[in-house]
Backbone bond lengths (Angstrom), bond angles and torsions (degrees), N, CA, C in turn:
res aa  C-N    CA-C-N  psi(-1)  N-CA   C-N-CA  omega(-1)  CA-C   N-CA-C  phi
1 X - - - 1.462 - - 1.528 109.30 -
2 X 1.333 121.38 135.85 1.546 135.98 173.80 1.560 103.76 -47.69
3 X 1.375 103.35 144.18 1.564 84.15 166.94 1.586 127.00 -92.40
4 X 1.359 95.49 18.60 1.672 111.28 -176.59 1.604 101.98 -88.18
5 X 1.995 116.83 -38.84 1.222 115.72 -164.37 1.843 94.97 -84.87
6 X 1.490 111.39 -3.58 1.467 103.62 170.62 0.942 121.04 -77.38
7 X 1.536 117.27 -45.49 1.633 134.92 -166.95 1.711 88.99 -73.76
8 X 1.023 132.41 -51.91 1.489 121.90 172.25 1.865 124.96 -46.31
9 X 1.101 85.14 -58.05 1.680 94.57 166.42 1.292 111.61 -23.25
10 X 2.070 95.05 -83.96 1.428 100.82 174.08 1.706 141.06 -38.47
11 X 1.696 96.35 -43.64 1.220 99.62 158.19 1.853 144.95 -29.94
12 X 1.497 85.50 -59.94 1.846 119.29 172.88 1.696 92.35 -63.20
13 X 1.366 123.94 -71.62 1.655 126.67 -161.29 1.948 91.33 -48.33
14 X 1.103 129.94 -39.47 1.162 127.88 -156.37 1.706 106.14 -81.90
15 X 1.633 117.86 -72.88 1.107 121.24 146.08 1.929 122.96 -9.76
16 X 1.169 112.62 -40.67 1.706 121.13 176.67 1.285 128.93 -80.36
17 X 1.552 90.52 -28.03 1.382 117.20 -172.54 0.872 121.65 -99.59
18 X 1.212 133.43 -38.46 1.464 144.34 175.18 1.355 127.45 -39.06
19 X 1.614 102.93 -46.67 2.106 101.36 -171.41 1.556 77.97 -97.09
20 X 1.123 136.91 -11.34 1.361 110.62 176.39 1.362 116.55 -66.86
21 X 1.034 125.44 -51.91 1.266 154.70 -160.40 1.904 117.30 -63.78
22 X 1.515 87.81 -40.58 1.397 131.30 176.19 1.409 111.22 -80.64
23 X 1.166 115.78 -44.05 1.687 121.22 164.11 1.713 111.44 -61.44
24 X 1.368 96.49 -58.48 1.377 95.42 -165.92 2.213 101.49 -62.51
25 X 0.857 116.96 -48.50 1.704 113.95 176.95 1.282 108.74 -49.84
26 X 1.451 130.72 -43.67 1.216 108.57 166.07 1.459 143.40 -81.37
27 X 1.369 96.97 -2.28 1.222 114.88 160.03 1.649 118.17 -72.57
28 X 1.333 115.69 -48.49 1.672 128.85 -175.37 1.822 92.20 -68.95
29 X 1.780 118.13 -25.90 1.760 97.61 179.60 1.226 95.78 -88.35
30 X 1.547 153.39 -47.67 0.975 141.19 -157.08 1.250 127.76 -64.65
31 X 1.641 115.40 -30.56 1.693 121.85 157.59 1.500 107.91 -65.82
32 X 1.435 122.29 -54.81 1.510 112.26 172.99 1.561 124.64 -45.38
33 X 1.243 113.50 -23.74 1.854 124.81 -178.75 1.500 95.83 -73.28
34 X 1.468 112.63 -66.80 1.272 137.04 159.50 1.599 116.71 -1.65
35 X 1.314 95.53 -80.10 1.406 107.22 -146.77 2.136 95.49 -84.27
36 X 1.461 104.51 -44.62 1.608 110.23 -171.07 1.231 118.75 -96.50
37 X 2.023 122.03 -17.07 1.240 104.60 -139.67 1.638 95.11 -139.15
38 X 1.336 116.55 -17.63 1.806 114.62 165.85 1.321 135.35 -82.37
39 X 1.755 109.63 -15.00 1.168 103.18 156.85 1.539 126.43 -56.98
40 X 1.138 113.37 -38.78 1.706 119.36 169.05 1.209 118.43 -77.29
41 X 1.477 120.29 -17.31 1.315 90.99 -172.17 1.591 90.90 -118.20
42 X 1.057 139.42 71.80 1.281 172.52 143.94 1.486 107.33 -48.11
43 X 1.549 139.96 148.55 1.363 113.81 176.33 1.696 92.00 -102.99
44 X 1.350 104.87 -174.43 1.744 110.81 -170.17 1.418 100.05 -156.54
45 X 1.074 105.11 133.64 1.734 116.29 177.09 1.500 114.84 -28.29
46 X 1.265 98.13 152.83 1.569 84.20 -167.11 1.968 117.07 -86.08
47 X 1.021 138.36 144.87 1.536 128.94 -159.12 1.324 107.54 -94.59
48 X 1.837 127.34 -28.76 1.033 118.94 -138.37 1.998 87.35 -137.41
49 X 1.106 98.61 51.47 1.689 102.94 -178.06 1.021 131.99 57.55
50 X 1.554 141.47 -176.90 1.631 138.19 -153.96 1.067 103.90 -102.48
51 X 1.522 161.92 92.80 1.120 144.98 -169.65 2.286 100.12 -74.97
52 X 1.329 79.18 153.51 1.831 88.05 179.01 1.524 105.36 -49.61
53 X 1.324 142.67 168.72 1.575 143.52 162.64 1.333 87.12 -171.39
54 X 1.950 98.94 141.00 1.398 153.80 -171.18 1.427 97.05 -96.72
55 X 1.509 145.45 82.07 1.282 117.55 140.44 1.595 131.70 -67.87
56 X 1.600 105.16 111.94 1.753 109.47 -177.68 2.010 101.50 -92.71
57 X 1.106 106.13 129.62 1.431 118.59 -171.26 1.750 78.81 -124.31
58 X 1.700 118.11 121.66 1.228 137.24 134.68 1.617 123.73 -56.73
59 X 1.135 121.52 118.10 1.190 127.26 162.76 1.501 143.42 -132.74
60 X 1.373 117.57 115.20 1.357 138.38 -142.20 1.940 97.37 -123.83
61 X 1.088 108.69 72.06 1.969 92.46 -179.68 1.030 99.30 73.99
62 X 1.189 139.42 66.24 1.655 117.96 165.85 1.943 106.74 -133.14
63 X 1.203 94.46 56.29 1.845 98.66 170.97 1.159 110.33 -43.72
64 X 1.804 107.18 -52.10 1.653 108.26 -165.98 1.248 130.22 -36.41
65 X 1.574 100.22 -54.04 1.741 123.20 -173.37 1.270 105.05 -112.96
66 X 1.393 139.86 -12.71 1.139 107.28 -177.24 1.307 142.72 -73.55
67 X 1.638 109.51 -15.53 1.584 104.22 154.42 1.307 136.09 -81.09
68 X 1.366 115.79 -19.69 1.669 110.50 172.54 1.518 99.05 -66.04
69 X 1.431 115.02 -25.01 2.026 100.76 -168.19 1.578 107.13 -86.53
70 X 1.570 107.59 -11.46 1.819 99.25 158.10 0.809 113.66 -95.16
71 X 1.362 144.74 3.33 1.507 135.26 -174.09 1.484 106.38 -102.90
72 X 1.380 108.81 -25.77 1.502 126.51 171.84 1.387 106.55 -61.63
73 X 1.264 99.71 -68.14 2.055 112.29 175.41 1.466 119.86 -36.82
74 X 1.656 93.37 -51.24 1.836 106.46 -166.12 1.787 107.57 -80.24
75 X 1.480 103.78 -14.98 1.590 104.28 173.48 1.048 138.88 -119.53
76 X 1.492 95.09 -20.44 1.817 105.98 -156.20 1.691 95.59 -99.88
77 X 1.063 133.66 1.09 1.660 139.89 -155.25 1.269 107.01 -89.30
78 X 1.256 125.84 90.06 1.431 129.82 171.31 1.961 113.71 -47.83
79 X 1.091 130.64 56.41 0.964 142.80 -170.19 1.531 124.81 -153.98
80 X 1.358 135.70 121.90 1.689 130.77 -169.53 1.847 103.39 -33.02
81 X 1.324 117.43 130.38 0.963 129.38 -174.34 1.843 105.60 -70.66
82 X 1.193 100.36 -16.68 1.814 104.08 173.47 1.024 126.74 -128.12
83 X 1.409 106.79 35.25 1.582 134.55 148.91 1.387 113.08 -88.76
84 X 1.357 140.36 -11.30 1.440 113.43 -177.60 1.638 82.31 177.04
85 X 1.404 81.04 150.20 1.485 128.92 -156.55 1.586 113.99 -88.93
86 X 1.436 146.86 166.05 1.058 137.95 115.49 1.699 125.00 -114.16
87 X 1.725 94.58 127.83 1.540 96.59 151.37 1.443 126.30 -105.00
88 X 1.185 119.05 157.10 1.597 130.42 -167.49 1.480 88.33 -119.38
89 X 1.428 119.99 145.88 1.503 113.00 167.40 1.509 88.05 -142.43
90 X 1.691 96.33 123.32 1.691 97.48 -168.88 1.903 92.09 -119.50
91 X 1.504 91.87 108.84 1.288 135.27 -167.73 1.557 113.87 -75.65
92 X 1.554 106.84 53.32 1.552 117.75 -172.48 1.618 124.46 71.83
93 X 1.284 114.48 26.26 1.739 108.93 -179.41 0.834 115.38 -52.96
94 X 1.166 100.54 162.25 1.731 115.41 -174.60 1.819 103.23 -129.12
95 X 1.006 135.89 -1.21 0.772 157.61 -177.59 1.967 124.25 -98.53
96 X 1.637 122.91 178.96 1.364 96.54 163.87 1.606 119.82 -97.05
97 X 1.274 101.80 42.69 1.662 87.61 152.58 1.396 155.66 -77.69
98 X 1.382 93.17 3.21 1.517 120.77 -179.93 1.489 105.77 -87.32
99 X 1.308 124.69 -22.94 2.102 133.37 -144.32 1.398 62.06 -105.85
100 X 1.515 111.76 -76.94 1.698 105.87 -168.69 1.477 117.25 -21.52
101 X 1.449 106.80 -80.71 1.387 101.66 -166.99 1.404 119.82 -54.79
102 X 1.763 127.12 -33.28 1.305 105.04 170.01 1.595 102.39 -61.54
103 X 1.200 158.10 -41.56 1.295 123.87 -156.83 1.549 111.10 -81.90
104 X 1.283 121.67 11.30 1.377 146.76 172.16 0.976 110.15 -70.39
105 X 1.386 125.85 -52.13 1.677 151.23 -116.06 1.542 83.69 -117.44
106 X 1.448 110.87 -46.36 1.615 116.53 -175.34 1.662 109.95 -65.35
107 X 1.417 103.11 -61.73 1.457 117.68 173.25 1.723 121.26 -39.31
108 X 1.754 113.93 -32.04 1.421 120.94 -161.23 1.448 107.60 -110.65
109 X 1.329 85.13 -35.76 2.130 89.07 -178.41 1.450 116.91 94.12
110 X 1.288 119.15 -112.26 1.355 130.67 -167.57 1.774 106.16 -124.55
111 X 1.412 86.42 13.75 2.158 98.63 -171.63 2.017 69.10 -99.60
112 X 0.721 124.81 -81.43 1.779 127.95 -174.84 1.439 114.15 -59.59
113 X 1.726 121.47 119.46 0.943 134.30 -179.50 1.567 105.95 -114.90
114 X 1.402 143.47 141.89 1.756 141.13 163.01 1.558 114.09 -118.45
115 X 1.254 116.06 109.32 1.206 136.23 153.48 1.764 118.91 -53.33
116 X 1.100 127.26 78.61 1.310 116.94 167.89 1.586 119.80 -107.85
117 X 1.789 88.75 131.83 1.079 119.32 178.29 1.902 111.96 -112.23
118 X 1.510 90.26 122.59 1.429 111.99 -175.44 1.622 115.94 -35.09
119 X 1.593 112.12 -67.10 1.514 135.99 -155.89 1.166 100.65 -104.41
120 X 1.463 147.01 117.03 1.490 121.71 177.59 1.491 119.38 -56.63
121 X 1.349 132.42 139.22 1.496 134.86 -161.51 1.804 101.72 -130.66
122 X 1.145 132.14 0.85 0.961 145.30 -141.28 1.230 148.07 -5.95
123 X 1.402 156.37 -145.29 1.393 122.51 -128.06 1.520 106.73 -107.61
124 X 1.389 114.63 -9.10 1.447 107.43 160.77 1.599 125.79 -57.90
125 X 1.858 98.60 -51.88 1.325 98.93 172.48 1.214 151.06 -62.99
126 X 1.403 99.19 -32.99 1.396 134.02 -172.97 1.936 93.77 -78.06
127 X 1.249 125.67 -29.61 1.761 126.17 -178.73 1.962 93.82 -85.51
128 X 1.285 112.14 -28.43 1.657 106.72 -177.98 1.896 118.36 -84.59
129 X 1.378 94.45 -16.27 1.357 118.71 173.91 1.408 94.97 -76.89
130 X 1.401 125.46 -66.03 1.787 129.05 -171.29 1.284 128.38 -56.16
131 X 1.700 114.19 -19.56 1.369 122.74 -169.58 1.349 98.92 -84.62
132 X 1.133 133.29 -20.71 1.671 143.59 169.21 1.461 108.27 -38.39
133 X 1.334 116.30 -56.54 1.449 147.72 162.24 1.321 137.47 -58.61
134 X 1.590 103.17 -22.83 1.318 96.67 -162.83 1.314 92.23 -87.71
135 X 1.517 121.20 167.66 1.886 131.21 169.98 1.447 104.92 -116.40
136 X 1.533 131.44 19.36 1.148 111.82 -173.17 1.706 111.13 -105.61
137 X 1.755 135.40 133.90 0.796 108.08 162.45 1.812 139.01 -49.59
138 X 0.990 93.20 -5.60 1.994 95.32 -176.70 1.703 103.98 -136.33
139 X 0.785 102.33 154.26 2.107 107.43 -168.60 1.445 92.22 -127.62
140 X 1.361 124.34 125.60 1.312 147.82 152.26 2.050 112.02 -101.81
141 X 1.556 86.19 112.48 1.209 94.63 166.38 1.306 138.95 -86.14
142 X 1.307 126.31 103.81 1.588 121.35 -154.48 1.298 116.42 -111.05
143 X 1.412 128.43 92.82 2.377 102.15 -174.71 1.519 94.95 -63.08
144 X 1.381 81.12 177.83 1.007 129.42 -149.98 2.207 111.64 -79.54
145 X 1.716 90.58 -21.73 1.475 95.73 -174.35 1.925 80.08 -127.63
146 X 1.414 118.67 71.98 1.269 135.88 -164.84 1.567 123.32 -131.38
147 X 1.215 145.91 124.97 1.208 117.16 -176.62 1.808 87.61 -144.06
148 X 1.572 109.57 138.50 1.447 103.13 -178.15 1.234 93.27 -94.24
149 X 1.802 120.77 -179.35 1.343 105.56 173.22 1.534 89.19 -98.31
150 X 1.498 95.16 -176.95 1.441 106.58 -159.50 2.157 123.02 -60.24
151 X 1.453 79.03 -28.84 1.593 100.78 -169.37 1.793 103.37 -84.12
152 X 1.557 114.45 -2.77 1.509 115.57 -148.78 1.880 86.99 -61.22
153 X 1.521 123.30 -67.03 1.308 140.10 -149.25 1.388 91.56 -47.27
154 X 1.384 144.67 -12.53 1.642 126.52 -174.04 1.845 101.13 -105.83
155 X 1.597 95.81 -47.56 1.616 102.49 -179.35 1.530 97.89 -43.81
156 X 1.345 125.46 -58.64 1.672 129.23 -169.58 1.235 94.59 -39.79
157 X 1.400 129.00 -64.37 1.612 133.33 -137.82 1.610 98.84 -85.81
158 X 1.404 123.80 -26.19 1.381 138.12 166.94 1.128 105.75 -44.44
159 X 1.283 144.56 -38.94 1.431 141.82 -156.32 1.105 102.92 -108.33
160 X 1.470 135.26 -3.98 1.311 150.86 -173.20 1.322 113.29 -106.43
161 X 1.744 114.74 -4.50 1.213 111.52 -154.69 1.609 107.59 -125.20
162 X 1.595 92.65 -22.01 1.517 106.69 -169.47 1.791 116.90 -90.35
163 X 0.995 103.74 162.08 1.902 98.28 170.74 1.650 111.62 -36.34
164 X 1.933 84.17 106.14 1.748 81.32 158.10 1.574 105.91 117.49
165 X 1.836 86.67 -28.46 2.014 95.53 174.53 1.030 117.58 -43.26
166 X 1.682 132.34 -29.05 1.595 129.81 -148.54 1.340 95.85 -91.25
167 X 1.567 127.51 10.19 1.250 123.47 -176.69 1.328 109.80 -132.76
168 X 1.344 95.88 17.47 1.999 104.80 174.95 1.043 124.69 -112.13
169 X 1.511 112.90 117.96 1.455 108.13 -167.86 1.332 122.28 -82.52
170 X 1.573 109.32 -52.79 1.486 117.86 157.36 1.698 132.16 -109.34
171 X 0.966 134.67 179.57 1.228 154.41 173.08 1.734 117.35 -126.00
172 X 1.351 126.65 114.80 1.459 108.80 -176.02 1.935 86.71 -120.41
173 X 1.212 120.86 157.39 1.409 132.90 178.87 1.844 92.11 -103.64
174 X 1.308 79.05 167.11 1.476 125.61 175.89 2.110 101.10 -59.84
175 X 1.038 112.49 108.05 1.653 116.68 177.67 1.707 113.10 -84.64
176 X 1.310 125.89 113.84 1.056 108.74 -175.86 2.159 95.31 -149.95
177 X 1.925 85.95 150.78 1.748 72.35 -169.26 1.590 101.07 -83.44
178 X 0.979 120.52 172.05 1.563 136.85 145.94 1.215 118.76 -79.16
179 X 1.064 135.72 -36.06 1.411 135.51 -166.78 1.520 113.58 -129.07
180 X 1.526 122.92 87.63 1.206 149.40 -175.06 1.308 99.54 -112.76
181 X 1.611 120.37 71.61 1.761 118.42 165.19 1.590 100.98 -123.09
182 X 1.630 110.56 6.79 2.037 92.75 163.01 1.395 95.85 -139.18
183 X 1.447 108.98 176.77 1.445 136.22 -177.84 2.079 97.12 -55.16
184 X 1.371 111.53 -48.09 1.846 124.98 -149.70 2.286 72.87 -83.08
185 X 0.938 113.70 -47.04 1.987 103.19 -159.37 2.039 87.21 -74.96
186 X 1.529 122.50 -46.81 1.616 105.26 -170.73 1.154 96.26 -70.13
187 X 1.438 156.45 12.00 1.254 122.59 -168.61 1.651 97.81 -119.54
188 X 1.193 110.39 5.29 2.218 112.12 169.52 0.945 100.83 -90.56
189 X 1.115 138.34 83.21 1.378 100.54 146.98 1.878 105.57 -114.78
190 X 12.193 148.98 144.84 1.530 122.85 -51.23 1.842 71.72 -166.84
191 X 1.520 124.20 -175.39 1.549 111.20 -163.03 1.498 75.54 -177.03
192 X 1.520 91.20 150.00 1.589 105.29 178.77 2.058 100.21 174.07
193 X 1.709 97.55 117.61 1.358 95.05 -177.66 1.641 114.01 -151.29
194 X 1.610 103.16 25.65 1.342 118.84 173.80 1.332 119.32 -90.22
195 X 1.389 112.42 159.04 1.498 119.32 172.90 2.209 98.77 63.99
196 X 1.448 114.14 9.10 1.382 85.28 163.67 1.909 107.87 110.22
197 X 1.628 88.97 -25.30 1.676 100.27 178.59 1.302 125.11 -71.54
198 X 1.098 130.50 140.71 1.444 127.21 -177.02 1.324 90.94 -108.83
199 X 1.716 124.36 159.62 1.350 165.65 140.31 1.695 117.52 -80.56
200 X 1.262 117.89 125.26 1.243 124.02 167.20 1.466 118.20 -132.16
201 X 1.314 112.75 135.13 1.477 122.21 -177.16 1.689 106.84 -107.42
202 X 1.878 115.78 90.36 1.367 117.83 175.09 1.603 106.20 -78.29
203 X 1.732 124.57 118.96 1.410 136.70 -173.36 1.874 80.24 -66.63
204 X 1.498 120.64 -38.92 1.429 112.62 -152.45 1.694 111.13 -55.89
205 X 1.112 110.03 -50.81 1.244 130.28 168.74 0.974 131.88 -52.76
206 X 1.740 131.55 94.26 1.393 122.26 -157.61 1.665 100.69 -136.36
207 X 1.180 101.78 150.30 1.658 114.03 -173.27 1.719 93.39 -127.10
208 X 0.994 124.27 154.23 1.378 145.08 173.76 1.748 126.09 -110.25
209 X 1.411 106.89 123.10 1.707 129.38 -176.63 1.805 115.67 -72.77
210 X 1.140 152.94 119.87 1.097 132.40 114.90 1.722 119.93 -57.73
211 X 1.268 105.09 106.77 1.238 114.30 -171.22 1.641 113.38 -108.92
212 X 1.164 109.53 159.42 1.976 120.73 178.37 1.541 103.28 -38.87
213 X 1.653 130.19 139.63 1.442 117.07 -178.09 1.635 87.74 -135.79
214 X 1.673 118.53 14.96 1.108 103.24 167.51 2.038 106.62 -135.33
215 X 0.943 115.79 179.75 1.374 121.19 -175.45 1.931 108.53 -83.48
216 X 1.166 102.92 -25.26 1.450 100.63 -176.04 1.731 95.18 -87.98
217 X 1.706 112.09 -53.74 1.675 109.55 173.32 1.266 120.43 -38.37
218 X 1.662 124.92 -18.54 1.413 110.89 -155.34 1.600 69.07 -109.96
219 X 1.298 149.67 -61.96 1.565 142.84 -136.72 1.823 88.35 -68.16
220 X 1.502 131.06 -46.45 1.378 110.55 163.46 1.615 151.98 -61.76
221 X 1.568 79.04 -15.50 1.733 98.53 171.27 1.337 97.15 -84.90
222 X 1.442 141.56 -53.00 1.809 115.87 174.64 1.175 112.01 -62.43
């Protein structure tokens, strides 16, 4: 045999094998999480008080959602209402997300802060621009077509609080859509390990998507 029709072979065996292989491991971790390892790692009230938190919400065009996801934030948040903040950083719209948020801004007071940025720069910059601003010891990143669940703001700070927190940099939740009524919205559904920091991904912790429900909505949202 050539060693071209080998290296091909292998190629194909690998290609075949791969999401199989890949399916089945996450299947064999998810009963193991399952079965030994979520009863403990459960989150638990927090022991040692509320620390302040910054929610920064990027915003790029987002009329649709962007007021149910402050009204969600500013009410629905099982957490001291003067513990944590929101900023909006509306990232050049062109749209009315700007009219929105001032009548937001009116409605919330000094709980709602808006970052406007002229040119859109996007959402890296526009979150490195906001941290200037923000007053919270801990920053929760929220978009904009986003909804945490209600309990998320303590579960976050839980993992921050327990053996081992002083070496955690982030926390990412559980991604899940809300709005699963077509084939293009059911079929959707961050890393950091420098300087010493760990990353943790809590499944418990889940925030909710209004997501694309058409094929052209989703090719403009990437």
């Amino acid at each position: 045999m050539l060693l071209t029709d080998y290296l091909t072979q292998i190629l194909i065996y690998t290609l075949v094998s791969y999401p199989i292989i890949g399916g089945l491991s996450s299947i064999v971790s998810s009963l193991y999480y399952w079965l030994l390892m979520e009863k403990a790692d459960q989150p638990r009230y927090l022991k040692k008080g509320t620390p302040f938190i910054t929610i920064l919400v990027p915003a790029h065009n987002e009329e649709a959602s962007i007021q149910a996801t402050i009204d969600h934030l500013a009410t629905q948040m099982n957490y001291p209402t003067d513990r944590y903040e929101i900023i909006v950083v509306n990232d050049g719209s062109t749209d009315r997300t700007g009219i929105i948020l001032e009548e937001l801004q009116a409605k919330y007071g000094q709980r709602l802060r808006t970052l406007t940025i002229i040119n859109n720069r996007g959402k890296a910059a526009g979150f490195n621009s906001a941290l200037g601003f923000a007053k919270g010891e801990f920053i929760l990143s929220n978009d904009a077509d986003s909804k945490p669940e209600v309990d998320a703001l303590w579960k976050y700070m839980y993992y921050f609080e327990r053996e081992g927190g002083a070496q955690l940099g982030a926390v990412t939740g559980n991604r899940l859509s809300i709005n699963k009524t077509t084939l293009v919205a059911e079929a959707q559904q961050w890393d950091m390990q420098t300087a010493g920091w760990q990353a943790y991904f809590a499944p418990h912790i889940r925030f909710f998507m209004d997501v694309p429900e058409t094929l052209p909505e989703l090719v403009k949202q990437r």
